[in-house]
N, C-alpha and C positions, 0 to 999 in steps of 0.2 A: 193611441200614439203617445209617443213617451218621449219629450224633450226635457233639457238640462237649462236653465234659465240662469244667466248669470246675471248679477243686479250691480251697478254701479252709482255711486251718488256722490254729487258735485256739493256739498254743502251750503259754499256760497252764493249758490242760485237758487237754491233748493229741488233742483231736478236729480231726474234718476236717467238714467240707460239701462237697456236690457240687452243682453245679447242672447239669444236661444240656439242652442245644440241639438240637432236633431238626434234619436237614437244614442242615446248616451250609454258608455258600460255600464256594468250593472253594479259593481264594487269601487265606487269615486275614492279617494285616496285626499283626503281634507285639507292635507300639507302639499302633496300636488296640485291641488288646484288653486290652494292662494297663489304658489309659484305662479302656474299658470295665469292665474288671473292676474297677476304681477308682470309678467312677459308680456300681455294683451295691452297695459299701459306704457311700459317702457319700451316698447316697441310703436309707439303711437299710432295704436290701432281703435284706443279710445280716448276722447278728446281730456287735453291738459286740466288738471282741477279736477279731477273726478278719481275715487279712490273704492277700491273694489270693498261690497258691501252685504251680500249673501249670494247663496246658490242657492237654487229648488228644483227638484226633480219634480214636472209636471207631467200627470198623464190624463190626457180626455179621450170619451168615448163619442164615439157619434155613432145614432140611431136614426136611420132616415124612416120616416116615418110617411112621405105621400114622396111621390115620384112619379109626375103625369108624366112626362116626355122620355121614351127612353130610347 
């Protein structure tokens, strides 16, 4: 699975926000996404005092490895 993690950080608290994308394109555009991530706050979708702080492209694998009940 491959999510888009956008990271936001309130300074004066010292906390973070994360907001995750599922299924992100494959070619991110670095000046669209500040915008974006600029729109996400000025649209107050993420709380006052918090200023957008990286993005990461995460991807985890999972291996089930026992599975009594099926």
């Amino acid at each position: 699975m491959k999510r888009l993690a956008l990271v936001f950080r309130n300074q004066t608290e010292g906390k973070s926000l994360r907001i995750n994308i599922p299924e992100p394109i494959e070619n991110i555009d670095s000046a669209e996404l500040e915008t974006d991530a600029q729109s996400l706050i000025d649209n107050g979708l993420v709380p006052a005092g918090y200023v957008f702080d990286e993005a990461r492209v995460i991807e985890t694998n999972t291996n089930v490895v026992l599975d009594l009940i099926q």
